[in-house]
N, C-alpha and C positions, 0 to 999 in steps of 0.2 A: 626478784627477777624482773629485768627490763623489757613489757612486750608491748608490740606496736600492732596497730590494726590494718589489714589487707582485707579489701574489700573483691569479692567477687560478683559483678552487675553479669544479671539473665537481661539478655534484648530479646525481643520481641521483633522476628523477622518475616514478615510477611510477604507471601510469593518468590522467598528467594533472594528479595531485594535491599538494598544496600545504598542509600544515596550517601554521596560525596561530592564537597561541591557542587559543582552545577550540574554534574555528569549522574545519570543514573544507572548504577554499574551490577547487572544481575547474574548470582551464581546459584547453584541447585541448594535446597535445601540439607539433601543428603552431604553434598560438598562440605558446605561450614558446617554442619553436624559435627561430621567425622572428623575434620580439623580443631574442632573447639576440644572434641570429647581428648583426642588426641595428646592435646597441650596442657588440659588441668588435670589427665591422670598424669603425666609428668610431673607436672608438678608439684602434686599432692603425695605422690609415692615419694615424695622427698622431708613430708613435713610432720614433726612428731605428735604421737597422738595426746592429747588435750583433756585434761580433767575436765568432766562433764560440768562443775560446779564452775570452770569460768564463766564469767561474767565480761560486757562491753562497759566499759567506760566512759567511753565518749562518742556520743551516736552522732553528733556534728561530724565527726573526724571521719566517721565512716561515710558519711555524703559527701565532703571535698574531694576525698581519694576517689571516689567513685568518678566526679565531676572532672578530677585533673586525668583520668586514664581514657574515660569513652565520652565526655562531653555534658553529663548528668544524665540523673536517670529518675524517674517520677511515677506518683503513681500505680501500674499495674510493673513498672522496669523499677520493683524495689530490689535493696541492695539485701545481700547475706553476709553474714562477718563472723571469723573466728581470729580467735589471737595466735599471735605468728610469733614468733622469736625473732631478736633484733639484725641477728646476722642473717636470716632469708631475706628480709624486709629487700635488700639492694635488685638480688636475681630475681625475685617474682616479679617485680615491678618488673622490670625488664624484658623478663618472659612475659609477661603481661602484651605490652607495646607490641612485641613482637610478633604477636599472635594478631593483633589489630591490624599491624601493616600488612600482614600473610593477608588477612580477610580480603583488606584494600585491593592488594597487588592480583590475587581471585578474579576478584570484579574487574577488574582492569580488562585482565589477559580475554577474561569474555566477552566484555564489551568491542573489544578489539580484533576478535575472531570471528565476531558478529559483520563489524565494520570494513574487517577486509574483504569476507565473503562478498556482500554487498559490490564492493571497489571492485572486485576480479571479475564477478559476470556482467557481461557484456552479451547484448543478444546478436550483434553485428559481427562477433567475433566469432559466432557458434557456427558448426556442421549445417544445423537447420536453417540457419536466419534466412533464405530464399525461402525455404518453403513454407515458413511461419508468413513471412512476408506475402509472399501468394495468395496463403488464407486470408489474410486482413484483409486483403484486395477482392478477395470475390464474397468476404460479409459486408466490404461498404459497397458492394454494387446489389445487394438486398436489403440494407438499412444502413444510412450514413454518421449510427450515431453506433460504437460498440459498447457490447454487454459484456464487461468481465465475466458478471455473473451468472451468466446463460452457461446450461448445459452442453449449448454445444461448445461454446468457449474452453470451459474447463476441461474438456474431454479432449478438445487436442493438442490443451496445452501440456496438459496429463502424459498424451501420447508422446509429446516430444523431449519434456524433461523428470516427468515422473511425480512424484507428493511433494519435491522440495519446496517448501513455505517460502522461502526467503526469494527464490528465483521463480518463485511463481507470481509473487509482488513485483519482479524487475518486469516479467511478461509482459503481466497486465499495465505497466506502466509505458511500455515499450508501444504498446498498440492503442492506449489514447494519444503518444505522441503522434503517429503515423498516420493514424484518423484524421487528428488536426490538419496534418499535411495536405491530406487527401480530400478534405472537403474544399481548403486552400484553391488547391488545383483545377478543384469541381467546378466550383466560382468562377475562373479565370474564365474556363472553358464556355461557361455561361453567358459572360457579358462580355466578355474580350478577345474573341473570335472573331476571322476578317468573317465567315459565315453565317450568311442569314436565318440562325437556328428559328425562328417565327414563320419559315414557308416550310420546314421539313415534316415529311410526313411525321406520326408517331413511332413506326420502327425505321424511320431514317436518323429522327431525333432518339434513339436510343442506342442505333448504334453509333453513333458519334458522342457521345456522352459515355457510353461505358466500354467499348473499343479499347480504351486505353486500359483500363481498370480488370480487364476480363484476364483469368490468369489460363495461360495456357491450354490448349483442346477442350476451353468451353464457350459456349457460344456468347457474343454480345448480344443476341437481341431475345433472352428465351424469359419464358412466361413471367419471371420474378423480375428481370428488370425491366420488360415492358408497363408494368406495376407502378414501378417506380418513377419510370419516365410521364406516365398519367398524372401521376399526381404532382411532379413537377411540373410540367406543362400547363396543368391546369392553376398551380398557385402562381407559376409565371404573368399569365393573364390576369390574374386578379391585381397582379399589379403592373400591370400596361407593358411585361418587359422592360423593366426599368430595375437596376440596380439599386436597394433600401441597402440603410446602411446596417440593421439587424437582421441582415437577411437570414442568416440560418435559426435567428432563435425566434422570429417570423414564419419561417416555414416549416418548424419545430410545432409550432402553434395548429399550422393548416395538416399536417400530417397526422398529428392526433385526433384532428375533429374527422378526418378519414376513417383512421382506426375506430375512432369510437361511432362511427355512424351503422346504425343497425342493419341499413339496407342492403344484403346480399349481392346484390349486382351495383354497387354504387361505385366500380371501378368502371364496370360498363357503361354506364350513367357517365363520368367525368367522361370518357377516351371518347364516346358519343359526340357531346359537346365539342369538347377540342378539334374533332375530324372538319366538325362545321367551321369553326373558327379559321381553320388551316384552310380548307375552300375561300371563305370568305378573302382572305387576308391575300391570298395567290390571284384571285379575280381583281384585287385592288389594283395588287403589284403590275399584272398586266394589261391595266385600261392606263395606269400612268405610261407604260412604254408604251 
């Protein structure tokens, strides 16, 4: 009797995943389970049962086949073998492939359900997007740099689209772009203004600085951003009102040595200073007229 050997390789698939090519294409564990289990009871409820006493012949032949169907298999992905009769030999292969491309075309269709979702949400195109938009605007008028990670963050982004993972990565990506915008703009405001922000008092220099940025029925000038106008004002002067070219990763630097200053009243302290400065700088202005 003429028999030929069919090799069946165990992979070793961890997390689900499945590279091909360049693309890394992930399906559930349970998914290719139930696929795999699926296709070799077929195929086995086809194959007749095997004196105990066979024997392999040629254990080389069972590593090439192994190597021409899944790519090789080594180590802990050893191969299993029984002997097969000549006329299955053609359809298991077959069925074999077949079952490889299913895996493939799995991983695809996920990767690509993943990719669309991704493509479809759009935060500019959402119900929300004013009012998300709003939000950003009155947490860069209390700290100009955003915390995805803050509780308060997450709690309204929570409120607005709920646990989704994928669309909660568009959010947060959505509101450091805006940030950037919005410090952009901050800047402008700053050194490229026909107005002589250097004579304005401290809440004239604040609401003119956050005026714009204030979202609807709350006030520009209330405790949190008078805060901020201090400490801008005061890194201002440290550098003559003069436009650096690092400015925000400069004034990055001065707002943390703020934060981390133990002093209790050291807002007090700065806005003190600066009121002086602001006399000073007004008595200049009107001995030269």
């Amino acid at each position: 009797m003429h028999n030929f050997l069919i090799v069946y390789t165990v992979f070793s698939y961890t997390s689900g995943s499945r590279k091909h090519g360049r693309e890394n294409y992930v399906i559930s564990d349970k998914c290719f389970q139930t696929t795999v289990n699926r296709e070799l009871s077929n195929m086995t409820s086809r194959l007749p049962l095997l004196d105990s006493q066979d024997t392999v012949e040629d254990e080389s032949a069972c590593r090439e086949l192994s190597q021409d169907l899944f790519g090789g298999a080594s180590g802990d992905n050893a191969c299993r073998h029984v002997l097969v009769p000549e006329k299955f030999m053609t359809d298991i292969l077959q069925e074999l492939r077949s079952l490889k491309k299913m895996v493939q075309q799995l991983g695809e269709a996920s990767a690509n359900d993943a990719s669309t979702l991704k493509k479809e949400f759009k935060v500019e195109e959402q119900v929300f997007h004013k009012t998300y938009y709003q939000y950003l605007k009155g947490s860069f008028c209390v700290c100009p740099w955003v915390n995805t990670e803050s509780a308060d963050f997450k709690r309204e982004v929570r409120r607005l689209i709920g646990d989704n993972c994928p669309q909660i990565m568009v959010m947060a990506s959505f509101a450091t772009s805006k940030f950037t915008q919005l410090r952009n703009q901050f800047r402008r405001m700053l050194f490229h203004s026909t107005l002589d922000i250097q004579g304005l008092s401290l809440e004239g220099l604040c609401n003119f600085l956050y005026k714009t940025f204030t979202p609807p029925g709350e006030s520009s000038i209330d405790k949190r951003k008078q805060r901020m106008t201090v400490i801008f004002r005061a890194f201002l002067s440290s550098k003559k009102f003069q436009e650096c070219d690092k400015f925000w990763i400069e004034f990055k630097d001065f707002y943390d040595s703020v934060q981390a200053d133990q002093r209790p009243n050291i807002i007090e302290l700065l806005a003190e200073k600066e009121e002086k400065r602001i006399r000073r700088y007004r008595e200049e202005q009107d001995k030269e007229t």
